[in-house]
C-alpha positions in Angstrom: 198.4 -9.5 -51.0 195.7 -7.1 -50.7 193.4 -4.8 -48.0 190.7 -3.0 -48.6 192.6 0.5 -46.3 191.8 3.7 -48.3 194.9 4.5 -50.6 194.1 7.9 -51.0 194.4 11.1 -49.2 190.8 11.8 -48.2 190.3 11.6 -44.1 189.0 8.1 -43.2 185.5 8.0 -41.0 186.1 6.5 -37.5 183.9 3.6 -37.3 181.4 2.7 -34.2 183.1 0.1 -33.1 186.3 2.4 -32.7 184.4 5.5 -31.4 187.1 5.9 -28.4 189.9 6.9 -31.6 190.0 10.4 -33.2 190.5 9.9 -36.6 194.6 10.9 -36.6 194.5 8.0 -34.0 192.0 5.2 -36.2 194.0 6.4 -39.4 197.3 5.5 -37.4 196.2 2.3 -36.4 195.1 1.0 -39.6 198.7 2.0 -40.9 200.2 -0.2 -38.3 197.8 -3.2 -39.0 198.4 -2.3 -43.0 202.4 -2.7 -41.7 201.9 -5.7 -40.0 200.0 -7.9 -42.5 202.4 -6.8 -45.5 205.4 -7.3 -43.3 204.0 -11.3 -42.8 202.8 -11.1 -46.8 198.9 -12.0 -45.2 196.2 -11.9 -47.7 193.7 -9.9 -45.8 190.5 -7.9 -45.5 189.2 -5.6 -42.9 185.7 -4.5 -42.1 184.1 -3.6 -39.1 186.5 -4.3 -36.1 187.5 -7.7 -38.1 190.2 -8.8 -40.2 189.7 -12.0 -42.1 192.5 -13.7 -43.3 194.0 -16.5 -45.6 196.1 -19.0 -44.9 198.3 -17.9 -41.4 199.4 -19.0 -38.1 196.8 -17.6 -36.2 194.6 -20.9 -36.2 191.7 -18.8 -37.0 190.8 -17.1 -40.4 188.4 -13.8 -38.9 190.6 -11.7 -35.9 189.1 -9.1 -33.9 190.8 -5.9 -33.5 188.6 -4.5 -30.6 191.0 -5.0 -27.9 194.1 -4.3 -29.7 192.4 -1.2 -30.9 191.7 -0.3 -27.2 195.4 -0.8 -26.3 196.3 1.2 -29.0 194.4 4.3 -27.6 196.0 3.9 -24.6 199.0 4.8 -26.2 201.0 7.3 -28.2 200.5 6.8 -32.2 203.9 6.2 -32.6 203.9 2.8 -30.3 200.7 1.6 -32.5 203.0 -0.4 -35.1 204.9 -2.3 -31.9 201.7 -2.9 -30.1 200.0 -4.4 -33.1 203.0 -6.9 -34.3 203.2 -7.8 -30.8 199.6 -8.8 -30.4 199.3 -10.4 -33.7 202.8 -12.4 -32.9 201.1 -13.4 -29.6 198.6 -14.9 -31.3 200.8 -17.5 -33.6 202.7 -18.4 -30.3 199.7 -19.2 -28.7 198.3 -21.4 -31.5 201.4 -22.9 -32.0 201.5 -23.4 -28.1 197.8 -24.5 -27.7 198.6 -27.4 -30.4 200.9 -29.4 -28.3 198.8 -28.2 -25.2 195.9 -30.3 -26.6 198.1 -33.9 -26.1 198.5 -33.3 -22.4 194.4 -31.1 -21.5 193.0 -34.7 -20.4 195.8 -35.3 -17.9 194.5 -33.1 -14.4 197.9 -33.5 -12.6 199.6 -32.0 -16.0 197.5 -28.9 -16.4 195.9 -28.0 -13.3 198.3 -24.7 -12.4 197.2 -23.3 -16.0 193.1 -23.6 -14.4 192.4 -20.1 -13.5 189.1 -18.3 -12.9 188.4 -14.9 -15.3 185.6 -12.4 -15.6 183.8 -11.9 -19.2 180.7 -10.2 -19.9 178.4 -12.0 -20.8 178.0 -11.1 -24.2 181.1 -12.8 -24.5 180.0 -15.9 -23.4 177.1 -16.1 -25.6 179.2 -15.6 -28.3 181.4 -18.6 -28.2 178.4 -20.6 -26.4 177.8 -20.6 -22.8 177.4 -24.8 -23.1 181.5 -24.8 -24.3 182.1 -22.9 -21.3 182.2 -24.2 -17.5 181.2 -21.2 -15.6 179.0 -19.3 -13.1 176.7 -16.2 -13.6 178.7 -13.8 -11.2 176.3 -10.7 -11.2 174.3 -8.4 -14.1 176.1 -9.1 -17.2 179.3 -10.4 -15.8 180.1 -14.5 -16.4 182.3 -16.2 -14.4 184.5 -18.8 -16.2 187.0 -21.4 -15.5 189.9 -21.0 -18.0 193.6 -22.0 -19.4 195.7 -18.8 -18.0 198.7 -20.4 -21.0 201.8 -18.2 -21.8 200.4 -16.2 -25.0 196.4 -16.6 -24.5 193.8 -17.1 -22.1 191.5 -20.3 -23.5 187.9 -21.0 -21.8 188.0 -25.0 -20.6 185.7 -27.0 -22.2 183.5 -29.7 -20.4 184.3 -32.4 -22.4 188.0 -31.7 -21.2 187.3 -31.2 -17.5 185.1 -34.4 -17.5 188.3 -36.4 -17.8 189.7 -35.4 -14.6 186.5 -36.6 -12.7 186.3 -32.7 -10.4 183.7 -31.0 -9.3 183.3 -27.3 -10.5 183.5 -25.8 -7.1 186.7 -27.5 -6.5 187.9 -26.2 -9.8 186.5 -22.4 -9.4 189.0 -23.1 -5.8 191.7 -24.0 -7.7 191.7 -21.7 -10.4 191.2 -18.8 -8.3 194.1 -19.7 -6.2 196.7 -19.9 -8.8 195.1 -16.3 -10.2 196.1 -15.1 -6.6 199.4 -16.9 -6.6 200.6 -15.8 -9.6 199.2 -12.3 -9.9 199.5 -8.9 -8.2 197.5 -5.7 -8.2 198.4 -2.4 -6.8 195.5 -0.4 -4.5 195.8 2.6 -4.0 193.3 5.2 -2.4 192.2 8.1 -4.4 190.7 11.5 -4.1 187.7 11.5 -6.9 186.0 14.9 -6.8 184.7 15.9 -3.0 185.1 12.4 -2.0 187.2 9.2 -2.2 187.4 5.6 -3.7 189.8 2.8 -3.9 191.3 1.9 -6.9 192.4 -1.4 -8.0 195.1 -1.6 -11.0 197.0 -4.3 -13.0 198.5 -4.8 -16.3 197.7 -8.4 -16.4 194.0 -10.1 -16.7 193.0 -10.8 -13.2 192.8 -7.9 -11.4 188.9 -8.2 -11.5 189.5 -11.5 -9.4 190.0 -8.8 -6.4 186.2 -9.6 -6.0 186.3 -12.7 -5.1 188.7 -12.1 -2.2 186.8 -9.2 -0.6 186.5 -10.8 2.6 190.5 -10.3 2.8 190.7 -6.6 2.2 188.5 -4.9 5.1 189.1 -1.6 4.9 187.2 -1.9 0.7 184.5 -2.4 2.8 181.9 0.1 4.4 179.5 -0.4 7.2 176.7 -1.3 4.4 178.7 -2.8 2.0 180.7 -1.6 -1.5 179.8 0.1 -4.7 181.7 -1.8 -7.2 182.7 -0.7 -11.1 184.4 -3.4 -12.8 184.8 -2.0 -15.8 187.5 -3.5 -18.0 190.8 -6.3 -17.4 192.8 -3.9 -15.9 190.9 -2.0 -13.1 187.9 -2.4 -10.5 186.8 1.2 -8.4 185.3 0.5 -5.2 183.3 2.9 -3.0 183.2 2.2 0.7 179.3 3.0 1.9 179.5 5.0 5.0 176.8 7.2 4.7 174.6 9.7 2.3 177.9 10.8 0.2 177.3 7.3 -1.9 174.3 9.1 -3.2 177.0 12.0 -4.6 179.1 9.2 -5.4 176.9 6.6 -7.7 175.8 9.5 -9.7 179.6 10.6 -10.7 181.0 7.0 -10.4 178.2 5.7 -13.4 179.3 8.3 -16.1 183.3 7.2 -15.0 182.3 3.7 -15.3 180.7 4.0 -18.1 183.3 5.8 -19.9 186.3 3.4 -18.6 184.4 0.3 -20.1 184.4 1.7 -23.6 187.8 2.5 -23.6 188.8 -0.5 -22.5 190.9 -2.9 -22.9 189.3 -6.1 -22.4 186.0 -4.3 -21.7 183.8 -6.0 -18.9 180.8 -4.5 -17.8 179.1 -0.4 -17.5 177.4 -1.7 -14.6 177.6 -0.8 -10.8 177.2 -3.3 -8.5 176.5 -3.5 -4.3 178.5 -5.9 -2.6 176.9 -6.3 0.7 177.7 -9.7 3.6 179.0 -11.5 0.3 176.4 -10.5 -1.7 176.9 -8.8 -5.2 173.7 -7.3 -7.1 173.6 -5.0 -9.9 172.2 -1.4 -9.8 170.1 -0.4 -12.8 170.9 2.6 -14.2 169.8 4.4 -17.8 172.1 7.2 -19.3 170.7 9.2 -22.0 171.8 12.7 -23.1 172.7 14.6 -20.2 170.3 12.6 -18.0 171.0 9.6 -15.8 168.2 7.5 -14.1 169.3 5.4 -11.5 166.7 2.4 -10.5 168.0 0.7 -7.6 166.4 -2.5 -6.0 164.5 -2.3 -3.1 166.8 -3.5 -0.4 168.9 -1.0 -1.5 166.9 1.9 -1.3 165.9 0.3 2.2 169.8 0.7 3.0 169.9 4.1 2.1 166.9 5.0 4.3 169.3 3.9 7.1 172.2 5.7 6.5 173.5 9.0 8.7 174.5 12.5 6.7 177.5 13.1 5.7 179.9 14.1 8.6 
């Protein structure tokens, strides 16, 4: 067994892709997935937010330790060994699991309350290949995909599978995101946010981001001239009732928040704000450089504003 994890004393740089660690944090972290691979005897290499590895019960040989990493940060050092053996353990189960899940993925009547409907960015989706994924373009960089919500992973379904069962996607996008809403909860909760106030959507579990799909049921998310939406990571989605001129106050301290919430993470989704309006969604263009933020809204937005009364 090997790793290529400093030996020595000397403080270890914190790497771009882990810029959210201090380097007591990134230096604990690589302990606990040092502990981890020698407790399983893994050969194993790690550079750059991957680990490659030999021969294992993963079912892949490179793992990415992005979002693990981003879990890690949102806890104390001291929980980073747990968090890692569980992830990686997580893993084997859900190979193991998706083997025997492969006999029965042709049979519609056998699977169909493991369909579920999640949000990726799209970067994502590119990187496994958009044409092995059956999905919609939900708004900006977000993707919407049809996927297998299984006990220890969340697997995009692939058309040649979904072919076999002879449905169309939209009754499938219906499907999925019912059982989402069946099977998971999120707590909202209204919160003061500097001078003014937003709604915040939480939950430990993947879906929460689905809340987007069911604004139509939740009326008081939704102001006069629509929503400002942040959907930033797995876990959380802010929403800004527009009422009147305050959103202007609001988009520019909601974009830094947003910003900094996706790169912490976990399960990182998109920087972006959005405008839902009459069951519309469209991304608002922003820029952030140091200290300066240029906001570059469409022009039915900017129309909107135009129409809105001062604050009271």
């Amino acid at each position: 067994m090997f790793s290529l994890f400093k030996k020595n004393k000397e403080k270890t740089d914190v790497p771009e892709w882990a810029a959210f660690f201090n380097n007591n944090e990134y230096e604990s972290f690589l302990q606990a997935v040092d502990a981890y691979f020698k407790k399983e005897n893994l050969v194993y290499e790690c550079t750059d937010g991957m680990v490659t590895v030999g021969v294992n019960d993963f079912g892949f040989s490179m793992l990415g330790l992005t979002n693990i990493a981003q879990v890690c940060k949102q806890n104390k050092p001291r929980n980073y060994e747990r968090l890692v053996y569980e992830h990686f353990q997580s893993m084997a189960r859900a190979n193991q699991f998706d083997a025997e899940f492969t006999t029965i993925v042709h049979d519609y009547d056998s699977v169909k309350h493991y369909i579920g409907v999640r949000l990726y960015p799209n970067d994502y989706a590119a990187h496994i290949g958009k044409e092995s994924t059956i999905g919609k373009d939900y708004a900006g960089d977000i993707y919407s995909m049809l996927v297998f919500d299984l006990p220890d992973s969340v697997i995009n379904v692939r058309p040649e599978q979904a072919e076999k069962w002879e449905k169309g996607m939209d009754e499938l996008f219906e499907v999925g995101l019912q059982n989402c809403k069946n099977k998971y909860q999120f707590d909202i909760s209204l919160q003061k946010f500097n001078s003014f106030k937003i709604w915040f959507v939480h939950g430990d579990h993947f879906f929460t981001p689905n809340i987007v799909f069911d604004l139509g049921n939740y009326p008081k998310l939704i102001g006069t001239k629509g929503t400002l939406i942040g959907i930033p990571h797995r876990h959380s989605v802010v929403l800004y009732p527009i009422e009147n001129l305050e959103v202007v106050t609001a988009i520019n301290q909601l974009i830094p928040t947003i910003y900094g919430m996706n790169a912490e993470g976990p399960g990182s989704i998109s920087n972006n704000l959005f405008w839902y309006y009459e069951g519309q969604v469209e991304n608002l263009p922003y820029t952030i450089e140091v200290n300066k933020l240029q906001f570059f809204p469409p022009d039915n937005f900017m129309k909107m504003l135009q129409t809105l009364p001062k604050k009271p």
